[in-house]
N, CA and C atoms as a LAMMPS dump frame, in Angstrom:
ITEM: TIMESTEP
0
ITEM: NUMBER OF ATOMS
516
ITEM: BOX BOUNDS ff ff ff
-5.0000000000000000e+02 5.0000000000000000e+02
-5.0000000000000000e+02 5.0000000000000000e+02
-5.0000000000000000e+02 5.0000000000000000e+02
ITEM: ATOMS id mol type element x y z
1 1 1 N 112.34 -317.694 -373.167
2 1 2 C 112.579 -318.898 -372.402
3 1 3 C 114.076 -319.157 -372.344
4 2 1 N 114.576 -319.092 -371.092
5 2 2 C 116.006 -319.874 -371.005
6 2 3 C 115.872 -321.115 -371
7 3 1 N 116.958 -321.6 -372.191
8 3 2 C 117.582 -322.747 -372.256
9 3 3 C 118.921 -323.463 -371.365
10 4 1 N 118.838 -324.389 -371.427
11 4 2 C 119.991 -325.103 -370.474
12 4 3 C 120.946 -325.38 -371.109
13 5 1 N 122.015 -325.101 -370.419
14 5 2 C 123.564 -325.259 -371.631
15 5 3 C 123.388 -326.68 -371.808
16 6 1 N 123.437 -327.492 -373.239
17 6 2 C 123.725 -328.847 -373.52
18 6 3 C 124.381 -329.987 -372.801
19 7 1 N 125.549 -329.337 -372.366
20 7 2 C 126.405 -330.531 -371.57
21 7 3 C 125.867 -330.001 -370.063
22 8 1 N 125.556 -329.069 -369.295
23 8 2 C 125.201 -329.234 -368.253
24 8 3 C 123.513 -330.075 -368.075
25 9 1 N 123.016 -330.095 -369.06
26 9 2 C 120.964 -330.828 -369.062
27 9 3 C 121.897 -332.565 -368.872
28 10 1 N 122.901 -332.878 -369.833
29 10 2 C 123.083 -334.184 -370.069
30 10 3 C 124.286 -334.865 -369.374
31 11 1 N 124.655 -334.196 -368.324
32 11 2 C 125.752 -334.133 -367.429
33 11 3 C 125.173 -335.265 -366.463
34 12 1 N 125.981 -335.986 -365.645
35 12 2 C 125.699 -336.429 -364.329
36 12 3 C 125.37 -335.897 -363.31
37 13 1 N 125.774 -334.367 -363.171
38 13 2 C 125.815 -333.28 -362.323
39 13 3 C 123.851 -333.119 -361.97
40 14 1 N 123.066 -333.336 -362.511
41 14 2 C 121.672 -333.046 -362.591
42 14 3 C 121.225 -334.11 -362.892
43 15 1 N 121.643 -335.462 -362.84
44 15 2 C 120.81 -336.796 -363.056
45 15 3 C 119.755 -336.684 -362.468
46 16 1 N 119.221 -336.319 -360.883
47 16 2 C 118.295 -336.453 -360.046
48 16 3 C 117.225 -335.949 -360.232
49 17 1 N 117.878 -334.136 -360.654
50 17 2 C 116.739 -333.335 -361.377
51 17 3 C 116.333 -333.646 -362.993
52 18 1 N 116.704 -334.289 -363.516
53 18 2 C 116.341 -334.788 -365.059
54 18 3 C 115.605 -335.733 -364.423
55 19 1 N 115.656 -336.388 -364.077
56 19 2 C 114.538 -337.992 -362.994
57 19 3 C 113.537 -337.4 -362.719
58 20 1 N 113.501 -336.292 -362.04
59 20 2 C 112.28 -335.496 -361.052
60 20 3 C 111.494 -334.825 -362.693
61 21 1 N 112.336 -334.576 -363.305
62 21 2 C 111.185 -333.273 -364.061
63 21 3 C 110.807 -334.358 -365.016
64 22 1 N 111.644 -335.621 -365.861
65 22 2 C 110.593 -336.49 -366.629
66 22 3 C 109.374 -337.344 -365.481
67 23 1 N 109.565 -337.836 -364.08
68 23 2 C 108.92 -338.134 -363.404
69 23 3 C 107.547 -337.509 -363.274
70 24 1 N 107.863 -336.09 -363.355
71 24 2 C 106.542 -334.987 -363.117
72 24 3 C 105.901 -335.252 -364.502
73 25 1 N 106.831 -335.383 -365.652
74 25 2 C 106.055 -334.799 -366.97
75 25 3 C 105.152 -336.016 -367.255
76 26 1 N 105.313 -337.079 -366.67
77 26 2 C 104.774 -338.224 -366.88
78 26 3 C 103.345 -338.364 -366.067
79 27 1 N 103.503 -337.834 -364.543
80 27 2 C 102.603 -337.714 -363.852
81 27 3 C 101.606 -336.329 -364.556
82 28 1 N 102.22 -335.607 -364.981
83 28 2 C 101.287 -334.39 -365.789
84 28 3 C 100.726 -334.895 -366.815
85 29 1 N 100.845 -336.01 -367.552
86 29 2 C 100.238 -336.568 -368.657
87 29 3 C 98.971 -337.323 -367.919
88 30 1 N 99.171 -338.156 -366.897
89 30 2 C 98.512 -339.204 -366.422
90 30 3 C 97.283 -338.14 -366.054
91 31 1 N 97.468 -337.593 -364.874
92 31 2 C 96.555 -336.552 -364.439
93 31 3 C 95.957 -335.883 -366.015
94 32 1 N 96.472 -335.239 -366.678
95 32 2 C 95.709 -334.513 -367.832
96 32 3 C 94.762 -335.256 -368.255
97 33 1 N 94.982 -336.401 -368.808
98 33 2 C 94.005 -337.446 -369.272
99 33 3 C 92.559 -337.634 -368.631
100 34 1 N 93.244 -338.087 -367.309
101 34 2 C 92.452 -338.365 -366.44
102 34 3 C 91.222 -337.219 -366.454
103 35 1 N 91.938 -335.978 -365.946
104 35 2 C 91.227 -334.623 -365.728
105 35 3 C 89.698 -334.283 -367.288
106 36 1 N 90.556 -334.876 -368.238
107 36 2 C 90.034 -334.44 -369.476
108 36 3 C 88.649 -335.445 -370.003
109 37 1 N 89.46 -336.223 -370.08
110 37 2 C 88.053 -337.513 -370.258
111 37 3 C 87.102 -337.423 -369.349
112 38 1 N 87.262 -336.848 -367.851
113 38 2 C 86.544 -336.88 -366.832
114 38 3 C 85.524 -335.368 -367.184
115 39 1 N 85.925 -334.833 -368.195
116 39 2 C 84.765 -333.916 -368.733
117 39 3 C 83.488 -334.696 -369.37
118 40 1 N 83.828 -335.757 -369.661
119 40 2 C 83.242 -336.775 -370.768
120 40 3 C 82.448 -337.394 -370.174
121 41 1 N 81.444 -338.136 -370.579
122 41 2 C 80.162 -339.169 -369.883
123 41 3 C 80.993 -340.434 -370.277
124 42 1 N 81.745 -341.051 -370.793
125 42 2 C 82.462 -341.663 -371.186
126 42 3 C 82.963 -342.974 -370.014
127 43 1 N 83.795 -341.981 -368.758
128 43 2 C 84.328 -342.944 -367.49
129 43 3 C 83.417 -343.329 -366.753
130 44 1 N 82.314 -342.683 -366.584
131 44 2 C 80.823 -343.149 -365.913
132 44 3 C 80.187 -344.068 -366.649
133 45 1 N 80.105 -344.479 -368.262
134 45 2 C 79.073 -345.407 -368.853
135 45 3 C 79.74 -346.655 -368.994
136 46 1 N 79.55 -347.594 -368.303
137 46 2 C 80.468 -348.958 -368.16
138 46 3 C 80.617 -349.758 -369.264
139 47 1 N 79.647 -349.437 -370.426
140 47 2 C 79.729 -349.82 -371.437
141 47 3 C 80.764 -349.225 -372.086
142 48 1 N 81.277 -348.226 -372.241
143 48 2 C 82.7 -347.854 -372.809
144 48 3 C 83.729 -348.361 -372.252
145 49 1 N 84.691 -349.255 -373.325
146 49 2 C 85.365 -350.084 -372.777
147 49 3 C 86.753 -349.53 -373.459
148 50 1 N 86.978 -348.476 -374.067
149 50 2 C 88.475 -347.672 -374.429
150 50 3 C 87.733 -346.266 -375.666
151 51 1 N 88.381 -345.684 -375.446
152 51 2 C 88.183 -344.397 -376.237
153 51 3 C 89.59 -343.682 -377.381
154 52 1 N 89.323 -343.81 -378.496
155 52 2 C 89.985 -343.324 -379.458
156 52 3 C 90.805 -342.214 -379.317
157 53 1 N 91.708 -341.597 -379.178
158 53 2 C 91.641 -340.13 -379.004
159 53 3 C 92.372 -339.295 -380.052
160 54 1 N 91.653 -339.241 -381.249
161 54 2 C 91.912 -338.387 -382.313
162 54 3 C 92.829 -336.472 -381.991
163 55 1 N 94.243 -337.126 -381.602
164 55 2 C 95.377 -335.934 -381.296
165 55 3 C 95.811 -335.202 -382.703
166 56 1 N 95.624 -335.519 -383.618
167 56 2 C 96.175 -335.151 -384.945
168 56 3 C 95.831 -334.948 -385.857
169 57 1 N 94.407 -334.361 -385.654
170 57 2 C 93.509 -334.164 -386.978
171 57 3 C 93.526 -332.716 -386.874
172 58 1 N 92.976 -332.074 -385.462
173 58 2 C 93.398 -330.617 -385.658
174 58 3 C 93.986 -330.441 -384.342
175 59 1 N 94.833 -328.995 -384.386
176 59 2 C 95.042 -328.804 -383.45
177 59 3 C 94.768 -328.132 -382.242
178 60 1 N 93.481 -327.816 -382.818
179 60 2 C 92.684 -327.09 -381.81
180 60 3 C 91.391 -327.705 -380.998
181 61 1 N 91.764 -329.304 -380.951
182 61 2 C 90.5 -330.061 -380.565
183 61 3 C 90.95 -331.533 -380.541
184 62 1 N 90.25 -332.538 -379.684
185 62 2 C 90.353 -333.557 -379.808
186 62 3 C 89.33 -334.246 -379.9
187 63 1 N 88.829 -335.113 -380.934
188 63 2 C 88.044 -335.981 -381.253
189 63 3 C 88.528 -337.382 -380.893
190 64 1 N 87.1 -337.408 -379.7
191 64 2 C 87.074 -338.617 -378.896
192 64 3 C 86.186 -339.625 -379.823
193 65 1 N 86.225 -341.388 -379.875
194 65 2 C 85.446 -342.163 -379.909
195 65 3 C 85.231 -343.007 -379.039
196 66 1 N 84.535 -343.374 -378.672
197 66 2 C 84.097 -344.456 -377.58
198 66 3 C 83.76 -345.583 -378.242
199 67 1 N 84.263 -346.839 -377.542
200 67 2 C 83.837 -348.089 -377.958
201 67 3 C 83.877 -348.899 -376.219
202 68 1 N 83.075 -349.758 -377.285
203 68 2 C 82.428 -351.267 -376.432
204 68 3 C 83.422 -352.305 -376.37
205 69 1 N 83.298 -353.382 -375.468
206 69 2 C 84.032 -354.087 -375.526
207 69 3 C 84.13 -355.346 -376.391
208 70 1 N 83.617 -355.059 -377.686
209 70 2 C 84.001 -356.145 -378.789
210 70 3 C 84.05 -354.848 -380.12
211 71 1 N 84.482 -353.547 -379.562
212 71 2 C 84.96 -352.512 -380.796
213 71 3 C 84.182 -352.402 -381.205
214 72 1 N 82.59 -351.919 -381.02
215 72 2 C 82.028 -351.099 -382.068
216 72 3 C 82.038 -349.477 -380.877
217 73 1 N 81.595 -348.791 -382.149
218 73 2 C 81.948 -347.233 -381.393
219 73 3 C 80.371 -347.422 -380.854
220 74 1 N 80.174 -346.934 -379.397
221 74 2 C 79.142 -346.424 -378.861
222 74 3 C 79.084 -344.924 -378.694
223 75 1 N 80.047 -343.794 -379.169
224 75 2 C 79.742 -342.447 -378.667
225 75 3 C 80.777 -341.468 -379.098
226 76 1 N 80.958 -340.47 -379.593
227 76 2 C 81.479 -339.572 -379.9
228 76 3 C 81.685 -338.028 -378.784
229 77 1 N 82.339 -337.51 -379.22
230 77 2 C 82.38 -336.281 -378.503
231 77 3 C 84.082 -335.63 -378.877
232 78 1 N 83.697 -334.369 -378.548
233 78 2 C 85.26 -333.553 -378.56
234 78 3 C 85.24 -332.756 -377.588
235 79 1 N 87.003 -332.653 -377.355
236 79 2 C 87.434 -331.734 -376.294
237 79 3 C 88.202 -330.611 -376.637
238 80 1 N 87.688 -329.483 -376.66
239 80 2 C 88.191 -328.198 -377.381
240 80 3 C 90.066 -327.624 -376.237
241 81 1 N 90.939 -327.618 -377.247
242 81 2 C 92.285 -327.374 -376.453
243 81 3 C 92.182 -325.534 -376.112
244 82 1 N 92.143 -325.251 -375.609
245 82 2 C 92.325 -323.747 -375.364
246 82 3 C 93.686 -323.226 -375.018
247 83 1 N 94.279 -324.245 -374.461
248 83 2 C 96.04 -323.883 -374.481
249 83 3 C 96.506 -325.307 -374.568
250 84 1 N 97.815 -324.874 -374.903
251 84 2 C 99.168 -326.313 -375.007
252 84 3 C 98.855 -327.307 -373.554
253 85 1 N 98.67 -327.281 -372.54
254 85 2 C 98.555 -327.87 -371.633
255 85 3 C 97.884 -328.787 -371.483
256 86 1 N 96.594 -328.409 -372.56
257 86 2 C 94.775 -329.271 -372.418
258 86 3 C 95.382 -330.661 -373.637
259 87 1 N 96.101 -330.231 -373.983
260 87 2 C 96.562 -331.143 -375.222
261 87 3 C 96.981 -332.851 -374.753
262 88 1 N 96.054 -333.659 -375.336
263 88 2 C 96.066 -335.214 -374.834
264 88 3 C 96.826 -335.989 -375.323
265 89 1 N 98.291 -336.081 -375.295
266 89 2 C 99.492 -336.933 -375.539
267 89 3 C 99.311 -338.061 -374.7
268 90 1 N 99.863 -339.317 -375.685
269 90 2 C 100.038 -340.3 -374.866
270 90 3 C 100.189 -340.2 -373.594
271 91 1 N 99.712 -341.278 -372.835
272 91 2 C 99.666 -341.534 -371.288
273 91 3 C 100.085 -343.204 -371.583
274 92 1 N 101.471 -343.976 -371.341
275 92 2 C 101.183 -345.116 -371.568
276 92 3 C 100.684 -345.873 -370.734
277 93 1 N 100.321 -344.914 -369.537
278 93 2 C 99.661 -346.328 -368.231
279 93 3 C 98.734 -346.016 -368.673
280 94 1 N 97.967 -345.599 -369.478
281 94 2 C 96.508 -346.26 -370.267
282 94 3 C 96.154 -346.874 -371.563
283 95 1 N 97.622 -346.447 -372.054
284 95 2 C 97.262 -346.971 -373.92
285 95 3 C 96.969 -348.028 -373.44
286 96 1 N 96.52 -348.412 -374.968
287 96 2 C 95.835 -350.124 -374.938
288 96 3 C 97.204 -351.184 -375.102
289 97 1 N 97.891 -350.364 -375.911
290 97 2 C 98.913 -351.25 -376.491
291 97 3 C 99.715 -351.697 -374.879
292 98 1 N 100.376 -350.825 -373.983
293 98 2 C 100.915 -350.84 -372.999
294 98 3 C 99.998 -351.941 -371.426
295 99 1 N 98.824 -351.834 -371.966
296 99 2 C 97.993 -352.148 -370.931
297 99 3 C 97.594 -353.623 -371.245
298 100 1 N 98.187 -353.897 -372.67
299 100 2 C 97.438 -355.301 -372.961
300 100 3 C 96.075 -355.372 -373.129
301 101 1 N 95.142 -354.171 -373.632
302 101 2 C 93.992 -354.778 -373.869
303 101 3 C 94.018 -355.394 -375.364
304 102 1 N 92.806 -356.44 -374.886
305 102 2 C 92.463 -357.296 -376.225
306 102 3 C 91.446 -356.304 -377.164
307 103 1 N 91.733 -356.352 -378.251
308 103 2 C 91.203 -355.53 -379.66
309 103 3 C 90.414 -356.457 -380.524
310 104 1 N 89.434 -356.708 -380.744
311 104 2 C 88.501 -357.481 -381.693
312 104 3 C 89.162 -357.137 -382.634
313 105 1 N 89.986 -358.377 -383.478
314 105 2 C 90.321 -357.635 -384.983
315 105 3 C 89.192 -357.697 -386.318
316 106 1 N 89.418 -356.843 -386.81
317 106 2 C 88.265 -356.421 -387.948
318 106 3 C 87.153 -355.723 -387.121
319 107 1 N 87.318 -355.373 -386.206
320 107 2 C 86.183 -354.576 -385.08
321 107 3 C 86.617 -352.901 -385.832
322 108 1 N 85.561 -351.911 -385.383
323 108 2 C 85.467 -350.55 -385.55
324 108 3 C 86.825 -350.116 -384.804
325 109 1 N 86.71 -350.515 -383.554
326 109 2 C 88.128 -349.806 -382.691
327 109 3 C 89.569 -350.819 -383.885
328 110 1 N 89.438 -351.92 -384.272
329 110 2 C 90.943 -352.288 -384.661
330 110 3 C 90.89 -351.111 -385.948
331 111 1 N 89.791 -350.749 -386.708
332 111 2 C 89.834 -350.212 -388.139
333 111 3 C 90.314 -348.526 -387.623
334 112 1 N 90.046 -347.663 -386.533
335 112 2 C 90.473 -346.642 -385.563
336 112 3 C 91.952 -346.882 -385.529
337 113 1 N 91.97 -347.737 -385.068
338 113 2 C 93.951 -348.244 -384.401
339 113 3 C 94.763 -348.417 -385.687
340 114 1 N 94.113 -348.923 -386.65
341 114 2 C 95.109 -348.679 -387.999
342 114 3 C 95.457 -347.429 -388.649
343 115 1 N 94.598 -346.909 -388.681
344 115 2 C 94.187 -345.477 -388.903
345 115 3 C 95.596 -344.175 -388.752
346 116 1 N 96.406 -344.938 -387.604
347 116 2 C 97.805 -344.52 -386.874
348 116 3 C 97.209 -342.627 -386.499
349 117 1 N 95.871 -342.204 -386.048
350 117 2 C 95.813 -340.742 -386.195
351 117 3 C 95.495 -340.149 -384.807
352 118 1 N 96.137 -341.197 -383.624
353 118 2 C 95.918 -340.717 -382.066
354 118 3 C 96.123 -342.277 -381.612
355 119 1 N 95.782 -342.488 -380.303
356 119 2 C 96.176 -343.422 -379.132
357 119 3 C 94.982 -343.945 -379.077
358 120 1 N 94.462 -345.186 -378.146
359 120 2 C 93.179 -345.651 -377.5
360 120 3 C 93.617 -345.867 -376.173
361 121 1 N 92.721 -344.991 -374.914
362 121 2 C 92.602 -345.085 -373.8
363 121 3 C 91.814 -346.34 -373.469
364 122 1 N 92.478 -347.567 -372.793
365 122 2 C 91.419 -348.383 -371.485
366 122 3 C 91.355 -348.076 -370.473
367 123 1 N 90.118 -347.812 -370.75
368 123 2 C 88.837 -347.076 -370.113
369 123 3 C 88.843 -347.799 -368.568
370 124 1 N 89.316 -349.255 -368.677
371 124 2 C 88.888 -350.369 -367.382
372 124 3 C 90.117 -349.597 -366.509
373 125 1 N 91.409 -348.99 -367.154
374 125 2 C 92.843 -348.838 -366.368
375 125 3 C 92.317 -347.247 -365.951
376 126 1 N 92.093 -346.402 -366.709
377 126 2 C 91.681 -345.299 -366.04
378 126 3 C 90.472 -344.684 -365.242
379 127 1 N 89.483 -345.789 -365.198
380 127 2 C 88.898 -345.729 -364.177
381 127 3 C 89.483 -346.481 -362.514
382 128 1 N 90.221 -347.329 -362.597
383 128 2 C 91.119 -347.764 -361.643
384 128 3 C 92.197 -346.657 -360.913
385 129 1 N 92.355 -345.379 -361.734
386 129 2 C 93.268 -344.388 -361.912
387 129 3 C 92.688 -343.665 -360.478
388 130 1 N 93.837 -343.784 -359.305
389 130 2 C 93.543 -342.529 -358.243
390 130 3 C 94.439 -341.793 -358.321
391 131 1 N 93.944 -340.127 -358.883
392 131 2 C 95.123 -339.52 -358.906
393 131 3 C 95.698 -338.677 -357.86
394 132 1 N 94.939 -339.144 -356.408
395 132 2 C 95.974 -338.286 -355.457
396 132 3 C 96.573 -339.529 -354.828
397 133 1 N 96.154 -340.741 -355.033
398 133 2 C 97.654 -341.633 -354.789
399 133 3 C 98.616 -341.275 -355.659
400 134 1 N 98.299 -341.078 -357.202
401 134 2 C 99.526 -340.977 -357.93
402 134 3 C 100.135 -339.186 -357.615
403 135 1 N 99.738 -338.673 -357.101
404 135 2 C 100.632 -337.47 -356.354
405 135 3 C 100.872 -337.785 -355.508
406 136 1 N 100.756 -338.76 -354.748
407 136 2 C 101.498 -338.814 -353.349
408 136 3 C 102.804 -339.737 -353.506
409 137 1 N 102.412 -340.372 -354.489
410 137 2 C 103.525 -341.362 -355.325
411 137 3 C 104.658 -340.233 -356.104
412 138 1 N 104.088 -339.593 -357.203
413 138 2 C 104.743 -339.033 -357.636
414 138 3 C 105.97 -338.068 -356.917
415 139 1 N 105.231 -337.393 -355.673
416 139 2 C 105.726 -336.456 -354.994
417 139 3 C 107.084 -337.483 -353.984
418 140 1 N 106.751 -338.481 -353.847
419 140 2 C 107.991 -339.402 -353.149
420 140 3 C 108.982 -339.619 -354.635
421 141 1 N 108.783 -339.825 -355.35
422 141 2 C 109.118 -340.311 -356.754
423 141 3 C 110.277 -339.289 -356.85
424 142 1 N 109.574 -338.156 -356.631
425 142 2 C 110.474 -336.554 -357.108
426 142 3 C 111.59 -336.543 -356.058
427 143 1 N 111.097 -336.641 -354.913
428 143 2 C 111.888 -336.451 -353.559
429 143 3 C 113.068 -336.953 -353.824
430 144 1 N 112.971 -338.496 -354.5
431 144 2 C 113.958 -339.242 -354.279
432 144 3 C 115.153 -339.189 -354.808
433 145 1 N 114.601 -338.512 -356.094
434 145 2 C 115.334 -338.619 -357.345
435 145 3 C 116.431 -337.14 -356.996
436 146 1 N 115.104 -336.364 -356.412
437 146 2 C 116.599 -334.628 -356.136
438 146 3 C 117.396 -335.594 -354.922
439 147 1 N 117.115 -336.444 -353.746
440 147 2 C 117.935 -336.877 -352.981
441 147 3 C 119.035 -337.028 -353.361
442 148 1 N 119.369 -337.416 -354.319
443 148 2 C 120.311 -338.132 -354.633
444 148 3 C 121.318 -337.28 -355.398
445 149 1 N 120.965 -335.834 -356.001
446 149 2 C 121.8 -334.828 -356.494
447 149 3 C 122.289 -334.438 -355.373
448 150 1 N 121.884 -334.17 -354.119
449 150 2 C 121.501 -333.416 -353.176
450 150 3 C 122.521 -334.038 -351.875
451 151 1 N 122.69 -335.531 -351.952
452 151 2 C 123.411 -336.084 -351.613
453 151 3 C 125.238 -336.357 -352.235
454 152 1 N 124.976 -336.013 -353.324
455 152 2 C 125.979 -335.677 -353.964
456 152 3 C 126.763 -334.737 -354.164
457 153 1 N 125.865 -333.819 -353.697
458 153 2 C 126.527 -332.411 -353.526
459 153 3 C 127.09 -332.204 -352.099
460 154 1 N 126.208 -333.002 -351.139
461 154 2 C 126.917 -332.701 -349.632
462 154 3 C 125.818 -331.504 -349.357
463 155 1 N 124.497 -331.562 -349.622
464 155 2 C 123.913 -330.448 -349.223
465 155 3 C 122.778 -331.648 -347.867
466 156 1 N 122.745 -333.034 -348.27
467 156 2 C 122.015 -333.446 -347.492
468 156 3 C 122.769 -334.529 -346.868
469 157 1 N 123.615 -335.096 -345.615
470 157 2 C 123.754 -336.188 -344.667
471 157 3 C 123.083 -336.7 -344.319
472 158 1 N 122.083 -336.971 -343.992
473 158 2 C 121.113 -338.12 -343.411
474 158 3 C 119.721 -337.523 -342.811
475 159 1 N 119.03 -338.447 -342.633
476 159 2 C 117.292 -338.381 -342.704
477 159 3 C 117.142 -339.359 -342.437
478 160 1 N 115.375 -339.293 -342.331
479 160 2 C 114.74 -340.518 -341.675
480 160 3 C 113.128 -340.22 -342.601
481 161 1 N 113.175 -341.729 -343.017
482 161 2 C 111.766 -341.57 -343.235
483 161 3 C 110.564 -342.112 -342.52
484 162 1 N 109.377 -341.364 -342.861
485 162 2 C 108.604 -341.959 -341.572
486 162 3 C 107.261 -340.526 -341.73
487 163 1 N 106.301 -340.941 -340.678
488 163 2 C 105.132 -340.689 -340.762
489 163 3 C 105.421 -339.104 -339.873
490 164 1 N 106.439 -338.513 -339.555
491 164 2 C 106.645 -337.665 -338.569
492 164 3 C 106.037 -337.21 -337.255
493 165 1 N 105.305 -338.403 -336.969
494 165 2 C 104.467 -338.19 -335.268
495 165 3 C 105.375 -339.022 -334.393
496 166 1 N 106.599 -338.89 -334.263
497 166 2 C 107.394 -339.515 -333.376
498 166 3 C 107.671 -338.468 -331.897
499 167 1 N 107.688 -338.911 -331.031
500 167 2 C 108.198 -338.237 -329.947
501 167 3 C 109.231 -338.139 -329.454
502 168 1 N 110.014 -338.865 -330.059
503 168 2 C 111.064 -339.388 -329.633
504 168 3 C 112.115 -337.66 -330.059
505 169 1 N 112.705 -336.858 -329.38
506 169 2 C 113.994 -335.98 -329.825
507 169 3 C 114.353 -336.339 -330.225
508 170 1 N 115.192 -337.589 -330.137
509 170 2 C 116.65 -337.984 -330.571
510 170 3 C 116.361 -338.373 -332.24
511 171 1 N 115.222 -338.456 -332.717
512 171 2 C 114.794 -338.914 -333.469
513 171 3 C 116.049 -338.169 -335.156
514 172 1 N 115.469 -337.158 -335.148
515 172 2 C 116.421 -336.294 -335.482
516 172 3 C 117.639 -336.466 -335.616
C-alpha cells in the first residue's frame, strides 16, 4: 500500500480531496450498517426499537441485541465478518447517543450501554434511512468538495448547475 507523504495528506493543497474521501468514509459506514442489519429480521419487527451491536468481543463476528422500547432485549442474532469491510463501526447518524434516543435507565439496553463493548443503533432513524438519497447526497457532497481543489488549481472556471435538459446552447 502507498502511503501519502505527511505534509502533502495535511497540506491545503488537497483540502477538497480530504473532504471527499472522509465524506465517502462516512457515507460507507451509513450504507454498511444499513446493508448489514438489513440481513436481520430486526428493521422489519416494529417492536425493535434499537439494537446493541457487540463490535468488540470478537473479531470475527458481531453480536447483535435487540430491544424494545422501554429496554428489555426482544432478540438476538449475529453477523459473521468475512472481510474488514463487513465490520460495523460506528455510524453516528444512528447511535442513540447522537440521535437523542431516550434509554429507560436501569432497563436491559441502559445495563448493554454501560457495558462500553459496541454502539446502540435507533432502529426508528435507520429505518427512516434512504440510502440512494444518501448517494445522491453524498455524490453532490463529493463533487463539491473536489470543486473547490479543482478550482484552485485553475483546472475548472465555471459551470452551471442544474437538471441538464436545457435547450438552450448558450447554456454552456
Amino acid at each position: 500500500m502507498i502511503h501519502p507523504h505527511p505534509e502533502a495528506s495535511n497540506s491545503d493543497e488537497f483540502k477538497g480531496f480530504n473532504e471527499a474521501r472522509r465524506i465517502m468514509w462516512c457515507h460507507e459506514s451509513r450504507a454498511r450498517v444499513y446493508e448489514r442489519l438489513e440481513q436481520t429480521s430486526f428493521i422489519g419487527d416494529t417492536n425493535v426499537a434499537a439494537v446493541h451491536v457487540d463490535n468488540t468481543t470478537r473479531a470475527d463476528r458481531v453480536f447483535l441485541v435487540a430491544f424494545d422500547k422501554v429496554g428489555q432485549q426482544v432478540g438476538v442474532d449475529t453477523l459473521y465478518i468475512d472481510e474488514p469491510k463487513q465490520h460495523l463501526g460506528v455510524a453516528p447518524e444512528f447511535d442513540h447517543d447522537f440521535t437523542s434516543m431516550d434509554v429507560v435507565p436501569g432497563s436491559q439496553l441502559d445495563q448493554a450501554i454501560s457495558r462500553e463493548n459496541g454502539w446502540v443503533v435507533n432502529l426508528k432513524v435507520l429505518r427512516e434511512y434512504n440510502p440512494l438519497v444518501d448517494r445522491r447526497t453524498t455524490q453532490r457532497a463529493v463533487f463539491l468538495a473536489h470543486l473547490q481543489d479543482m478550482m484552485k488549481n485553475g483546472d475548472v472556471r465555471g459551470f452551471l448547475f442544474g437538471q441538464g435538459d436545457t435547450d438552450d446552447a448558450d447554456a454552456a
